[in-house]
N, C-alpha and C positions, 0 to 999 in steps of 0.2 A: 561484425555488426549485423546486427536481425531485426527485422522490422515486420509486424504484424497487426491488420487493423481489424477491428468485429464491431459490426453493427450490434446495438443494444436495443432492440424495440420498446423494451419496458422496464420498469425498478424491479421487475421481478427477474427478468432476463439476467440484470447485471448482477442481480446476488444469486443466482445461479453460476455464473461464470465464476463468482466468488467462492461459494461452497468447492464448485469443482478445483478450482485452484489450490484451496487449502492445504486439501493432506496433501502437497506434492512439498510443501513449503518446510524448510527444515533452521535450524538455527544459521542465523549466516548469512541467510537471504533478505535482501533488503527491498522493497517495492516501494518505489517514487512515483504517489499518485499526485497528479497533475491536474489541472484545469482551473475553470476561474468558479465563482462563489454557485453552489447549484447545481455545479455539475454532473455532483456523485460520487464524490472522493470517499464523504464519509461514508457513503450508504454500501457502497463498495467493500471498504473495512470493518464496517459493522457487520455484515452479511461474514466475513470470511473468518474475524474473530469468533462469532455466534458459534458456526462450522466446528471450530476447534477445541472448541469446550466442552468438558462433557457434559454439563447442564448450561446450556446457552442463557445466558444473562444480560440483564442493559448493558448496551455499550454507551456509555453519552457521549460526544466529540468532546476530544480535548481542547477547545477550542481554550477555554480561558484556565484549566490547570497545566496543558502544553503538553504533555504527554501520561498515557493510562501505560499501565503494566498489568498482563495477565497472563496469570501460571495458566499452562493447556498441556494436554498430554503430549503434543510436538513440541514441547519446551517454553519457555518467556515469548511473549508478542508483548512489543512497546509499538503504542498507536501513539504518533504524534502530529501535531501540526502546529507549524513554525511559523503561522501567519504573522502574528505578533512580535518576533523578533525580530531585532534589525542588525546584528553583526553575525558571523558563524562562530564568535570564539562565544555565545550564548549557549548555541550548540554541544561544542566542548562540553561548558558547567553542568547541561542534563542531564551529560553520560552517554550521549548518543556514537559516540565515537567506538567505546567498550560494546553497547548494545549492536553496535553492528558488526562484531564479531561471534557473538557468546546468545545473541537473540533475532527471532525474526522479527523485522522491523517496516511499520505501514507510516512512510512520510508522507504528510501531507503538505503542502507549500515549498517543496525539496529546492526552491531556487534558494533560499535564505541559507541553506550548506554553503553556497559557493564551491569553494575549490576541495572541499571535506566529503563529496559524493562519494561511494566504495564505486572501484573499478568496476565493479560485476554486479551494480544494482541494475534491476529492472527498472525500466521507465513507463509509468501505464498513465497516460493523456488522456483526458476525457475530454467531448466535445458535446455541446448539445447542437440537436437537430433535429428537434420537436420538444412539442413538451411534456413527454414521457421520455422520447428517446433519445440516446446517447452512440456518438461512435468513441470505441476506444482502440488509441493507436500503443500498440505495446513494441517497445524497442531496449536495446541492449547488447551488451558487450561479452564475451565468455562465453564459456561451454553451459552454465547452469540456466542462462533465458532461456535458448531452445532446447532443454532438457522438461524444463517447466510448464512450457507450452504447446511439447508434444501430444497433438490426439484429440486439445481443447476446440471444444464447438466452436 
């Protein structure tokens, strides 16, 4: 287990920490962004899909289609969030299960998984603590978190 926190002073901060993260992200990887409404979940995911495109395009929240898919040169990114659901066998039906082997995948709401988390996802908490800034506590299991987080500001 690895646990790492980083102040975010600004929205510009945290999609910087986003870009950098990207190219390190490969199919397989799965990041469980956390917090409550506001936080930065999405702006976080927007920022690091943008990164991986080669013509960065709107990202809208999937808030009410549940999950976006986007071809990138580092493979499928499915951006989801689960707010809306209320069982994990919902989960199941959107394919999230397959996408977290075969794509890189940005959950949002990851408690609505339940017991369907991957062993080896990342955990990225956001906190606010102002009203620009954010702390983000990054945690996780396996060789691939601290492979991912090596080096990052």
């Amino acid at each position: 287990m690895f646990s790492r926190t980083v102040t975010l002073p600004s929205p510009d901060a945290t999609c910087a920490l986003a870009a950098a993260l990207a190219p390190r992200l490969r199919p397989g990887d799965v990041l469980l962004l956390q917090g409550g409404i506001g936080a930065g979940k999405t702006h976080f995911a927007r920022c690091l899909i943008q990164t991986l495109q080669e013509v960065p395009e709107d990202v809208p929240s999937p808030t009410f289609t549940l999950v976006q898919v986007y071809d990138t040169p580092a493979g499928e990114v499915w951006h989801a969030d689960l707010y809306r659901l209320s069982d994990p066998d919902q989960c199941v039906e959107l394919g999230l299960l397959d996408a977290f082997e075969t794509a890189i995948c940005l959950i949002e709401w990851p408690d609505r998984l339940a017991d369907l988390v991957p062993p080896g996802a990342l955990h990225l908490e956001f906190s606010v603590t102002g009203d620009d800034s954010r702390t983000l506590t990054l945690r996780g299991c396996g060789p691939r978190g601290p492979q991912l987080l090596e080096g990052l500001a």
